[in-house]
C-alpha positions as a Markdown table, in Angstrom:
| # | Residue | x | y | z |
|---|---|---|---|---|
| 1 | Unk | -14.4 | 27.2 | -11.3 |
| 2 | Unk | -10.9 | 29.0 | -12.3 |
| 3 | Unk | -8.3 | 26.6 | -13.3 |
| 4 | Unk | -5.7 | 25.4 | -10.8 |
| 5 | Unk | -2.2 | 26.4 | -11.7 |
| 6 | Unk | -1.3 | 23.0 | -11.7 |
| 7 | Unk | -4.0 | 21.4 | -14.0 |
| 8 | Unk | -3.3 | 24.2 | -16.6 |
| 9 | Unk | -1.3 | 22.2 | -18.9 |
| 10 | Unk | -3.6 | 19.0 | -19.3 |
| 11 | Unk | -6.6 | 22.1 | -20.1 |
| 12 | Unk | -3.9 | 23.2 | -22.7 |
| 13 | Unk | -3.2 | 19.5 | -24.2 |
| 14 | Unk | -6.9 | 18.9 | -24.5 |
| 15 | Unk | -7.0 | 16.1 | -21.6 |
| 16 | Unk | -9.5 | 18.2 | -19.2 |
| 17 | Unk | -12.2 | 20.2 | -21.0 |
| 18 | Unk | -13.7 | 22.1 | -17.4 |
| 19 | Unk | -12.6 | 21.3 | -13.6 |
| 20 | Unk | -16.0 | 21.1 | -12.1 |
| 21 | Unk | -15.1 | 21.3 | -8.5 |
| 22 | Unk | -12.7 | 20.4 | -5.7 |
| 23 | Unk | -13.6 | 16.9 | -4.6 |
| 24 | Unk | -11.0 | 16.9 | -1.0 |
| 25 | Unk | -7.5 | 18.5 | 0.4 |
| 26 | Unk | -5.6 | 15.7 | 2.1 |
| 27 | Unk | -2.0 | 15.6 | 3.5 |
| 28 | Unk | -0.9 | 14.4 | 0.0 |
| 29 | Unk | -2.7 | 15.5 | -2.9 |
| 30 | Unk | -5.7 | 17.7 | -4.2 |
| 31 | Unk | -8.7 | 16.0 | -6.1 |
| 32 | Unk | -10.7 | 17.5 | -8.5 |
| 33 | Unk | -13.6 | 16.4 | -10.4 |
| 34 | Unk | -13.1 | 17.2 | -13.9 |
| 35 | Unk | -15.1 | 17.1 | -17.4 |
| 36 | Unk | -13.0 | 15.2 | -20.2 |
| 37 | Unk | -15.2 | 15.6 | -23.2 |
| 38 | Unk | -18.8 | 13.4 | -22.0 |
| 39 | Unk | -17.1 | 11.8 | -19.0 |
| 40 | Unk | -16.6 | 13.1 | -15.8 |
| 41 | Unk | -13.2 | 12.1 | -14.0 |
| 42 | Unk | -11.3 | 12.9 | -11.2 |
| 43 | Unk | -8.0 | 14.4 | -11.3 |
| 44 | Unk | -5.3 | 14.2 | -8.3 |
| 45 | Unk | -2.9 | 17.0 | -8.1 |
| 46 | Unk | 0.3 | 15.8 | -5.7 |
| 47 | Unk | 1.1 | 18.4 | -3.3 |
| 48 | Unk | 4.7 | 19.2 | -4.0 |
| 49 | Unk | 7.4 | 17.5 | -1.6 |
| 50 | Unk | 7.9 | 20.6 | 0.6 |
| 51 | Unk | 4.3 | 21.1 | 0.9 |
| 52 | Unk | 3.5 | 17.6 | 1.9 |
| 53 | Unk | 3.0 | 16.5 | 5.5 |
| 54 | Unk | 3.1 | 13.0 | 5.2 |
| 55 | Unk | 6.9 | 11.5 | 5.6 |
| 56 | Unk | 8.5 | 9.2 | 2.7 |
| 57 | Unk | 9.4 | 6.7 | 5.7 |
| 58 | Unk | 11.8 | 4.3 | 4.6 |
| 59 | Unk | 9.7 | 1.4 | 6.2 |
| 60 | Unk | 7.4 | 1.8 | 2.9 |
| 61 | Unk | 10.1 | 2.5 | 0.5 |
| 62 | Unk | 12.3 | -0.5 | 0.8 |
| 63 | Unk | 12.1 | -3.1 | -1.5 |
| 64 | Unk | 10.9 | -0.4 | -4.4 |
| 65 | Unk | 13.1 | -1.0 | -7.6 |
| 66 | Unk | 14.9 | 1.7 | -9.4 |
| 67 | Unk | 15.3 | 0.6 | -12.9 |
| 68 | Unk | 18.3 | 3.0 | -13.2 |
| 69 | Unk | 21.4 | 2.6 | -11.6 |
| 70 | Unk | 22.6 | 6.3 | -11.5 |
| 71 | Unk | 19.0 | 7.5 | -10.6 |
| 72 | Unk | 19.8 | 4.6 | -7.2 |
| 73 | Unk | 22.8 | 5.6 | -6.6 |
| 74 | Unk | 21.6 | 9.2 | -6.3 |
| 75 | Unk | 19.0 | 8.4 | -4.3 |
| 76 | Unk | 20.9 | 6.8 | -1.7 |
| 77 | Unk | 23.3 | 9.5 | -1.5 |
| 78 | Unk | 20.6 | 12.0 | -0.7 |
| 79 | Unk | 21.8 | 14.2 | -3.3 |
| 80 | Unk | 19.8 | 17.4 | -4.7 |
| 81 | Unk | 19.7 | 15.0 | -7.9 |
| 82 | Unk | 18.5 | 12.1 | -5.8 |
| 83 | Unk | 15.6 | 13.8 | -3.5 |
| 84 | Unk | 14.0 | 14.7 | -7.1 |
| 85 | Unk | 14.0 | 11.2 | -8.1 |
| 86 | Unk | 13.3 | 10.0 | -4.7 |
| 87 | Unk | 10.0 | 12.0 | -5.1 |
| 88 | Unk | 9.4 | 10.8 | -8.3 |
| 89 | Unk | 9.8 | 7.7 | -7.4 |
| 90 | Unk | 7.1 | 8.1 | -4.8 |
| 91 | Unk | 4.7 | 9.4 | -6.9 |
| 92 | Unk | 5.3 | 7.4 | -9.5 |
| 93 | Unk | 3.8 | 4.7 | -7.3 |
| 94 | Unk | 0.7 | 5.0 | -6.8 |
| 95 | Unk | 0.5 | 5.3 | -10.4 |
| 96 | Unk | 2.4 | 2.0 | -11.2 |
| 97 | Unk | 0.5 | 0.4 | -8.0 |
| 98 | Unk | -2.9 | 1.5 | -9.4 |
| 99 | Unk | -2.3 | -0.1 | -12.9 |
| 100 | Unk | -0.8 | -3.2 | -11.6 |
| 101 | Unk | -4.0 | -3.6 | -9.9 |
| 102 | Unk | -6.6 | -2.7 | -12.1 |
| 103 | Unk | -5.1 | -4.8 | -14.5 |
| 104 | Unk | -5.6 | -8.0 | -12.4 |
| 105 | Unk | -8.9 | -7.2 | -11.3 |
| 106 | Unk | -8.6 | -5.6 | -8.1 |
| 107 | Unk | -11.4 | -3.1 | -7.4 |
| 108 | Unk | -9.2 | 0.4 | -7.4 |
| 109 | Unk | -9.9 | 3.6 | -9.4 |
| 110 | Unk | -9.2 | 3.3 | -13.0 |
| 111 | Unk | -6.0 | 5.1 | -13.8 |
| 112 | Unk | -6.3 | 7.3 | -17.2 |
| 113 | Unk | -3.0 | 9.0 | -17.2 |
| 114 | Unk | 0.1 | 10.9 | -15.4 |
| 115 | Unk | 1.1 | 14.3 | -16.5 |
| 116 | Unk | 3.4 | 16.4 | -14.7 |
| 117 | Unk | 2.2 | 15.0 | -10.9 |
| 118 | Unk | -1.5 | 15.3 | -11.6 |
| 119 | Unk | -3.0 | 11.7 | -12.0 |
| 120 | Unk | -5.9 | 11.5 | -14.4 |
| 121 | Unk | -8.5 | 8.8 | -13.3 |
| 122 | Unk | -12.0 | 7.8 | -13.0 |
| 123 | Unk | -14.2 | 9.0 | -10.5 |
| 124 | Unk | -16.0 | 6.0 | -8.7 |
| 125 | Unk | -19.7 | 7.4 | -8.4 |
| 126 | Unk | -22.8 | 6.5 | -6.7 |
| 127 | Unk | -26.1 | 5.7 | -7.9 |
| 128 | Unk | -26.8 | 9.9 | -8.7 |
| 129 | Unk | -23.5 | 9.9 | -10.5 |
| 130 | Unk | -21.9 | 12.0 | -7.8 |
| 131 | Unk | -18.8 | 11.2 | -5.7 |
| 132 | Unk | -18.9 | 7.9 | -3.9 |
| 133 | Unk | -18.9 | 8.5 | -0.2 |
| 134 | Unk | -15.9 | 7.3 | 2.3 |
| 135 | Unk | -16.8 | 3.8 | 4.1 |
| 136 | Unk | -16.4 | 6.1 | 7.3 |
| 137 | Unk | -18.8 | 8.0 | 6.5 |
| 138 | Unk | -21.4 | 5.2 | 6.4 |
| 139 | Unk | -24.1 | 3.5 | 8.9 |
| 140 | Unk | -24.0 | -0.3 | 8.0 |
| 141 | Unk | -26.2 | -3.0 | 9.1 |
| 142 | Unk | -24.5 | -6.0 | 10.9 |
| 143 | Unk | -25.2 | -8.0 | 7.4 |
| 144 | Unk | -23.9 | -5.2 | 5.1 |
| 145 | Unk | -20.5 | -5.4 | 7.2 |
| 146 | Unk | -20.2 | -9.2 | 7.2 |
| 147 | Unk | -20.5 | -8.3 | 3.4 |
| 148 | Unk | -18.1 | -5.1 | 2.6 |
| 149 | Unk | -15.6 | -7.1 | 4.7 |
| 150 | Unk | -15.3 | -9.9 | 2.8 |
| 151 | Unk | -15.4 | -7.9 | -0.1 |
| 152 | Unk | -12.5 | -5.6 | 1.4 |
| 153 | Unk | -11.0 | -8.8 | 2.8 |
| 154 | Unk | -11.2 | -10.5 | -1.0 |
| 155 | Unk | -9.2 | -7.2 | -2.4 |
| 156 | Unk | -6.7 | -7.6 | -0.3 |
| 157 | Unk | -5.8 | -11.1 | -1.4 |
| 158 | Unk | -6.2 | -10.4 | -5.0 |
| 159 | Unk | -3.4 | -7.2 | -4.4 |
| 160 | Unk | -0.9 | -9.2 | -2.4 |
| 161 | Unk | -1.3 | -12.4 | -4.7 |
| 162 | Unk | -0.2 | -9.1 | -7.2 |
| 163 | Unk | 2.8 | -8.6 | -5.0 |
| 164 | Unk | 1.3 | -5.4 | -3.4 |
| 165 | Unk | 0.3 | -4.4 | -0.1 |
| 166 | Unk | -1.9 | -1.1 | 0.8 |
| 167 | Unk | 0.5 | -0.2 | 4.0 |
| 168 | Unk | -2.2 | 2.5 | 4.9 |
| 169 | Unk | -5.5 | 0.9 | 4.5 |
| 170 | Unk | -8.4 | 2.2 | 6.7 |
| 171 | Unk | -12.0 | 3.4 | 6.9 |
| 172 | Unk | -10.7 | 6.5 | 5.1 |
| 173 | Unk | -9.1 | 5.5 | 2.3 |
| 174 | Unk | -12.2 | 2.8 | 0.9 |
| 175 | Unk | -15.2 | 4.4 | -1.2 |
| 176 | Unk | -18.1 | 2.2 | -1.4 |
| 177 | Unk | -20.3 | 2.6 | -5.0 |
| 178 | Unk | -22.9 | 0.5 | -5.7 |
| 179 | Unk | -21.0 | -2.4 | -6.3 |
| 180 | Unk | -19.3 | -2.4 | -3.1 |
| 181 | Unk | -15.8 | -0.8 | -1.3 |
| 182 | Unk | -13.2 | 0.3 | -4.1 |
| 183 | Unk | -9.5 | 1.2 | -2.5 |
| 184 | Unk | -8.1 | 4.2 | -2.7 |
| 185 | Unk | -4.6 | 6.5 | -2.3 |
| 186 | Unk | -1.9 | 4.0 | -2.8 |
| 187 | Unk | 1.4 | 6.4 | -3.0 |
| 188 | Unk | 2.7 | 4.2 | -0.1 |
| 189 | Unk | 2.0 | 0.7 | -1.2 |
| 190 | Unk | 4.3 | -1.8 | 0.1 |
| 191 | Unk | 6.0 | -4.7 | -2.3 |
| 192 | Unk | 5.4 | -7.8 | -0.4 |
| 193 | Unk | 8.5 | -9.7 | -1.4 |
| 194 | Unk | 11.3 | -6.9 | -0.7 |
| 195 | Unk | 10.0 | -5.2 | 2.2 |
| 196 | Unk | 10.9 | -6.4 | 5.6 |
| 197 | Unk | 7.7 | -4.8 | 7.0 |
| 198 | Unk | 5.5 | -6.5 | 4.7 |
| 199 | Unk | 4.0 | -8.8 | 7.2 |
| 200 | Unk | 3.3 | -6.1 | 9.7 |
| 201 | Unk | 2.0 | -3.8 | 7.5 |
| 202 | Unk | -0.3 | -6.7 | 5.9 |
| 203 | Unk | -1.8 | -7.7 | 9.4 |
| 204 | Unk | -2.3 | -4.1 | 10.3 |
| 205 | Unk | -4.3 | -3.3 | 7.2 |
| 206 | Unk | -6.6 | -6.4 | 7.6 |
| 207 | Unk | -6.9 | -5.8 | 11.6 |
| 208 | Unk | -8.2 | -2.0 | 10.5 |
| 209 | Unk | -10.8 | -3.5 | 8.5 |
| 210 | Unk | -11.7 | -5.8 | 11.3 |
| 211 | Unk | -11.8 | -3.2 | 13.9 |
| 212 | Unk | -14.0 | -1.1 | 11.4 |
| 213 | Unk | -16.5 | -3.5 | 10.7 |
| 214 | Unk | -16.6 | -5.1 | 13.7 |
| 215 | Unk | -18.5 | -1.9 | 15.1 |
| 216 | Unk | -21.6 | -3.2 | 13.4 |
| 217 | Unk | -20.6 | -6.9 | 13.4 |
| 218 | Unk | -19.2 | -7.4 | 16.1 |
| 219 | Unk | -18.8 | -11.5 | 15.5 |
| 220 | Unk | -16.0 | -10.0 | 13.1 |
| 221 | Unk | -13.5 | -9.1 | 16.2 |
| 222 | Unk | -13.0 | -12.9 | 17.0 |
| 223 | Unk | -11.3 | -13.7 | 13.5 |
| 224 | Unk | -7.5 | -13.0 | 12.6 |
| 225 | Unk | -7.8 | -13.0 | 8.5 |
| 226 | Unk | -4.4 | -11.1 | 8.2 |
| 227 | Unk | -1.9 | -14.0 | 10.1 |
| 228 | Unk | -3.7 | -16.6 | 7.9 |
| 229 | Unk | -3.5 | -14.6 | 4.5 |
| 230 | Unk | -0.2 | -14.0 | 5.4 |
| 231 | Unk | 0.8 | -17.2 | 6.3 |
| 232 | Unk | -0.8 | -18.7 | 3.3 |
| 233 | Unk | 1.2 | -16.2 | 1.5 |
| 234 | Unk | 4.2 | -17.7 | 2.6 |
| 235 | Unk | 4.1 | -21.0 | 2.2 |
| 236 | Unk | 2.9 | -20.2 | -1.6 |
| 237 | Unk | -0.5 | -21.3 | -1.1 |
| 238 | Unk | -2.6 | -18.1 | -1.7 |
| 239 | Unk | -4.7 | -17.7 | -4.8 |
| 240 | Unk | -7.1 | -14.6 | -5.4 |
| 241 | Unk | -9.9 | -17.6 | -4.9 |
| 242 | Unk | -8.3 | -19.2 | -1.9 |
| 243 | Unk | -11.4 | -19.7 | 0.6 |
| 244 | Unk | -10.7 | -18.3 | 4.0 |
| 245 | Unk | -11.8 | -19.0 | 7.5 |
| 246 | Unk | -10.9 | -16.3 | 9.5 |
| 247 | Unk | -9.3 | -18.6 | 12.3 |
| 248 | Unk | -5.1 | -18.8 | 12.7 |
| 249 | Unk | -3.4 | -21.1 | 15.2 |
| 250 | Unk | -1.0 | -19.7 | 17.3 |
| 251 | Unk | 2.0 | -21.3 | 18.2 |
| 252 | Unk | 1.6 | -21.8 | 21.7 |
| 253 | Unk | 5.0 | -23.6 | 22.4 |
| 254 | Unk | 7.3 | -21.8 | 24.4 |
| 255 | Unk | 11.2 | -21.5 | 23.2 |
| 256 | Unk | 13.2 | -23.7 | 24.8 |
| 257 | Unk | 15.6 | -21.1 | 26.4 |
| 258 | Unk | 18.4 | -23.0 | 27.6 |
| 259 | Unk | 18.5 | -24.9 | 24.5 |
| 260 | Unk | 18.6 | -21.7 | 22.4 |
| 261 | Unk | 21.3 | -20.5 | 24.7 |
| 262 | Unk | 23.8 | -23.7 | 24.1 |
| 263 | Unk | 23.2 | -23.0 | 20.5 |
| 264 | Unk | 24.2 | -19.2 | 20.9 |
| 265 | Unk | 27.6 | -20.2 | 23.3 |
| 266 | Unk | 28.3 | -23.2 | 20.5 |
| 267 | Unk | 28.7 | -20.3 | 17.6 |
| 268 | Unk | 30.5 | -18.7 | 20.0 |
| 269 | Unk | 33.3 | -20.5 | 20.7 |
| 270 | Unk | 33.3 | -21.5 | 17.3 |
| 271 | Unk | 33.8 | -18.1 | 16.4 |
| 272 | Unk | 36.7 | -17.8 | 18.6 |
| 273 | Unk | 38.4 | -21.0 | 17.8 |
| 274 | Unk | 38.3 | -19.4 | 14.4 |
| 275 | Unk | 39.8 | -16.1 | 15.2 |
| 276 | Unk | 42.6 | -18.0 | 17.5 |
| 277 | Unk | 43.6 | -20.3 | 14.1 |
| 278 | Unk | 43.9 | -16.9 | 12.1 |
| 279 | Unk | 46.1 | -15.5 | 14.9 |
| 280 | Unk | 48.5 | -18.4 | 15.1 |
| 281 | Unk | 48.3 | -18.3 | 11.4 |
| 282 | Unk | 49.7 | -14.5 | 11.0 |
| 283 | Unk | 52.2 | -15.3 | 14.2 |
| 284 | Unk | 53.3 | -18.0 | 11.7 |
| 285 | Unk | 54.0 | -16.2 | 8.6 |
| 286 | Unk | 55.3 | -13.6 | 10.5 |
């Protein structure tokens, strides 16, 4: 097929010998399956920012260090400067997500390279050698579910034990090869330790999953895997080999209302007792 405009210059550096075909067109990106040499990889071409439907929300952005100061600052100021880092930034990490992970073991698609908003990396295949297919696009037996989940379930561990969280996991973003699922498009992953939504977002990836297979095992809609991951997580007791049961226990106590109340009117007049001193203390030196 002709080159895409965009995939020109790895052609011209030698990294792509032939783009075989287009693979999808998401919200995001472009992928293309791509000869380098004898192997045959994909290559995702970002969509550039004003061609892109899906919003940078802040919710997945915060906690996301910035290594430089003045590219911060820019960024916060919403400067002409600081929306092109601010996009950088964003593609940049899927990227950084996607080696982080692969490095500690976590099944995701092997990055190869970044050039100029094209991410080089292998194409997970099935047993033909062609493009694995999407978990949503699968039939699974009740004992093939119990399985992928806790495969699925065991990946998600191992990435927030990493300090990662998907933030967008679903059916539609998992590939299953003949090894099992394989998670895929990270540009929004979340960092679990600066990121007040980690927790949410954590719960809601794993309840997905749960939802998902539970259609063909259905025994799977009783558990609640994400409140004790998380809460594991917490209390600094999660390991990429921590066994899980599945079962949480709620706190079923009820707030003592009043009680919180008295606390809330103490720090009150506290507060005001402090304000009157630092009156009569101006009147004073006045």
């Amino acid at each position: 097929m002709k080159v895409p405009k965009r995939l020109q210059p790895l052609v011209d550096d030698g990294m792509v010998d032939e783009v075989l075909y287009q693979l999808m067109s998401g919200k995001e990106a472009q992928v293309y399956v791509v000869r380098c040499g004898d192997q045959v990889r994909c290559a995702k071409v970002f969509k550039e920012a004003q061609k892109r439907s899906f919003k940078q929300a802040v919710e997945y952005q915060e906690g996301r260090k910035v290594r430089n100061s003045r590219r911060a600052r820019a960024m916060g100021k919403k400067t002409r400067y600081g929306q092109k880092e601010q996009e950088d930034a964003w593609l940049n990490a899927e990227v950084d997500a996607l080696y982080r992970l692969s490095d500690v073991g976590v099944r995701v698609p092997q990055p190869l390279g970044f050039v100029d908003g094209v991410l080089l990396m292998e194409l997970v295949a099935d047993d033909d050698g062609k493009a694995a297919p999407r978990l949503d696009e699968l039939t699974l037996s009740p004992e093939q579910a119990l399985d992928y989940h806790a495969q699925v379930v065991a990946e998600v561990v191992r990435m927030l034990c990493a300090g990662l969280i998907h933030g967008d996991l679903s059916e539609f973003n998992v590939l299953v090869d003949r090894n099992g699922p394989v998670i895929i498009d990270l540009p929004q992953a979340v960092n679990a330790s600066g990121n007040n939504n980690a927790e949410r977002m954590l719960e809601r990836d794993v309840d997905n999953m749960r939802r998902y297979f539970g259609r063909f095992a259905q025994e799977l809609l009783k558990t609640d895997y994400g409140k004790e991951i998380w809460a594991l997580y917490e209390a600094g007791q999660l390991y990429p080999e921590s066994k899980l049961t599945g079962r949480f226990e709620h706190d079923d106590v009820a707030a003592n209302v009043d009680e919180l109340m008295e606390v809330i009117d103490a720090a009150k007049e506290e507060e005001w007792e402090r304000q009157e001193r630092l009156r009569d203390a101006d009147e004073d030196q006045g």
